[in-house]
C-alpha positions in Angstrom: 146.1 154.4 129.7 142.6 153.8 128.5 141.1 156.6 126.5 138.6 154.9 124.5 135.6 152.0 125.1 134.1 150.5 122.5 130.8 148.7 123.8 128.5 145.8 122.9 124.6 146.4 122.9 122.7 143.4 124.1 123.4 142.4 127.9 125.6 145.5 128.2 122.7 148.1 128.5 119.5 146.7 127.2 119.2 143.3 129.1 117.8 140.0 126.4 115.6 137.5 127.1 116.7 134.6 124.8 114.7 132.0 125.9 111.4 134.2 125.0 112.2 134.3 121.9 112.7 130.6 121.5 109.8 130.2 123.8 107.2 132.1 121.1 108.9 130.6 118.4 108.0 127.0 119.5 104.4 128.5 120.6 104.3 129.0 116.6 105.6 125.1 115.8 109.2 125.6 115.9 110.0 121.6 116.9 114.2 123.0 116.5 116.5 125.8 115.9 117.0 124.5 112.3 120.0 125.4 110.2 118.4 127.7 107.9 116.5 129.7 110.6 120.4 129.8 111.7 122.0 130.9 108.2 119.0 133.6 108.1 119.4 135.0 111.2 123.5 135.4 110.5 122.9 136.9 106.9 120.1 138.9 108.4 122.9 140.0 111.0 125.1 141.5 108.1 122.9 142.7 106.1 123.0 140.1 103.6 119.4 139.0 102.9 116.5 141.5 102.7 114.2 142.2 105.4 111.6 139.9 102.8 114.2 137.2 102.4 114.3 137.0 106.4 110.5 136.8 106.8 109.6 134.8 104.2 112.3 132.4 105.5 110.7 132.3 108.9 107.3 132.0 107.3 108.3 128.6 105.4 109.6 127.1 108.8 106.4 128.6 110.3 103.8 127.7 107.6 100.9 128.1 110.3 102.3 131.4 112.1 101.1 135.1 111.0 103.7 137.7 110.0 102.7 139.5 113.0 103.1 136.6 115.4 106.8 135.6 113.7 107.7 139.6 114.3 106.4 139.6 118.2 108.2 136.2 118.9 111.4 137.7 117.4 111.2 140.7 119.2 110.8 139.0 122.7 114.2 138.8 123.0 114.1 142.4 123.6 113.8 142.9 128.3 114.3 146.8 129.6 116.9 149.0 129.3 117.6 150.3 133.1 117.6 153.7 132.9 120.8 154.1 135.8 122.9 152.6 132.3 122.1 155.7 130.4 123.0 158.2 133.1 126.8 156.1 133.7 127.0 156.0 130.0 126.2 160.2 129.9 129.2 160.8 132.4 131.8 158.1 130.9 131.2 159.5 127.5 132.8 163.2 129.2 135.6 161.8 129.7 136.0 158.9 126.9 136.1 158.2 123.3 132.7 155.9 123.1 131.3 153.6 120.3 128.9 151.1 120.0 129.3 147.7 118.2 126.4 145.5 118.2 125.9 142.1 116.2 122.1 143.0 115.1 119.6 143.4 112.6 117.4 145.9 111.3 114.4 144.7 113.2 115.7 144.4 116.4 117.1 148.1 116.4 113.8 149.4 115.0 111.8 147.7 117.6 114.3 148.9 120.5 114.0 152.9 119.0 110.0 152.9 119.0 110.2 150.9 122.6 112.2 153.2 124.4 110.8 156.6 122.2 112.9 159.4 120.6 114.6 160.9 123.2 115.9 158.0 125.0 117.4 156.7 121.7 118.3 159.8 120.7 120.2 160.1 124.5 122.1 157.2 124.3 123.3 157.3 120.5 124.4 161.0 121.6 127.4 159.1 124.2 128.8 157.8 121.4 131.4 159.0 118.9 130.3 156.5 116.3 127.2 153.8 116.5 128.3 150.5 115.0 125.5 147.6 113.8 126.6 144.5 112.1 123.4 144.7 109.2 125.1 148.1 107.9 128.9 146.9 108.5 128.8 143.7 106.2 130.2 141.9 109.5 129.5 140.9 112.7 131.7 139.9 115.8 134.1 137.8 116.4 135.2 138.4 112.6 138.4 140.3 113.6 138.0 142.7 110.6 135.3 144.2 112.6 137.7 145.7 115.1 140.1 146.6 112.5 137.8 148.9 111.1 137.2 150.8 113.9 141.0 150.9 114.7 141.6 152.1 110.9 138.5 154.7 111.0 139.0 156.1 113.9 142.9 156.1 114.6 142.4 153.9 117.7 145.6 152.9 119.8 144.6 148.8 120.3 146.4 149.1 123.8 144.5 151.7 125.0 140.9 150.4 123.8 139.0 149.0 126.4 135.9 146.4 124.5 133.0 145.4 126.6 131.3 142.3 125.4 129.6 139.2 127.1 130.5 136.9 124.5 134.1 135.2 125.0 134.4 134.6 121.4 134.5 138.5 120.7 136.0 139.6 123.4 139.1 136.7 122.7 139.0 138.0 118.8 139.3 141.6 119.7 142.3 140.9 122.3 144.1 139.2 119.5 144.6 142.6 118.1 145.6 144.0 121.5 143.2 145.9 122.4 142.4 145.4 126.1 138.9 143.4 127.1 136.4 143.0 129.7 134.4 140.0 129.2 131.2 141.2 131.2 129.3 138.1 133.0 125.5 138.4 132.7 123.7 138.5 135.7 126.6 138.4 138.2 128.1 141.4 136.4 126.7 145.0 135.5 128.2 147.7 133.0 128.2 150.1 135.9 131.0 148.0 137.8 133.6 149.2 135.9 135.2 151.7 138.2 134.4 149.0 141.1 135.9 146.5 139.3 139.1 147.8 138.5 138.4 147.6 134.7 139.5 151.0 134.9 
């Protein structure tokens, strides 16, 4: 019997645009997704390099690109939040235990708070029991650790703990501790479906 969901972020309930991020980052002279931009973004993830350490990193890859420009073209990942996701989320968190687990950084959330205003932030962090980002944890998904801390904090039963994710990576991690899964597709799938869907 499912009494708890934890949830993924991005492509759960605010939909990303990966490719415009890549798309203004070439605009700036980015020729390849090098390593480093790679080993920032995953330390920038955990909260492992400063906010500085990021930038600056992007600026040396980017020698010709503003500050402002690098910050616009890393936020363009960042599409709508559908408001019907909120109002499912406002009813399931009546009769669930909810949390939030997100791989991110302190950017992205920043950006997505003054986007959507106070309230609507204010709304959706309100569903949840606990909000979870990677850049205050120490670790990001599919490190198995990350589950186990929510299990541990929270005195979660793995069997019934439903996690919503659209990466298979994470989704395969956290069923390794047997909690139960639902590997959401993008774009055939939506969060909504999963009374529909038999999830539960």
């Amino acid at each position: 019997m499912i009494d708890t969901i934890i949830f993924d972020f991005g492509d759960i309930f605010i939909n990303l645009n990966k490719q415009e991020t890549i798309s203004g980052l070439q605009k700036l002279g980015m020729t390849e997704w090098s390593s480093e931009m790679d080993r920032l973004n995953l330390l920038f993830e955990t909260g492992d390099v400063s906010y500085d350490d990021f930038v600056g990193g992007f600026q040396k890859e980017l020698p010709n690109a503003s500050l402002e420009e690098i910050l616009a073209a890393w936020n363009a990942v960042l599409a709508d939040f559908p408001s019907y996701r909120l109002d499912f989320l406002k009813e399931l968190s009546k009769k669930y235990r909810l949390f939030l687990l997100s791989n991110t950084d302190a950017i992205h959330i920043a950006t997505f708070e003054k986007t959507v205003g106070i309230r609507f932030y204010t709304d959706f962090y309100n569903c949840f029991e606990k909000v979870y980002f990677s850049f205050e944890m120490g670790l990001r998904k599919p490190n198995p650790k990350i589950y186990q801390v929510l299990l541990d904090k929270h005195n979660l039963v793995p069997e019934n703990t439903l996690f919503v994710d659209d990466k298979t990576e994470n989704t395969d991690s956290a069923a390794t501790l047997g909690i139960k899964v639902w590997n959401l597709q993008v774009g055939k799938e939506d969060v909504v479906d999963l009374f529909s869907k038999g999830i539960l």
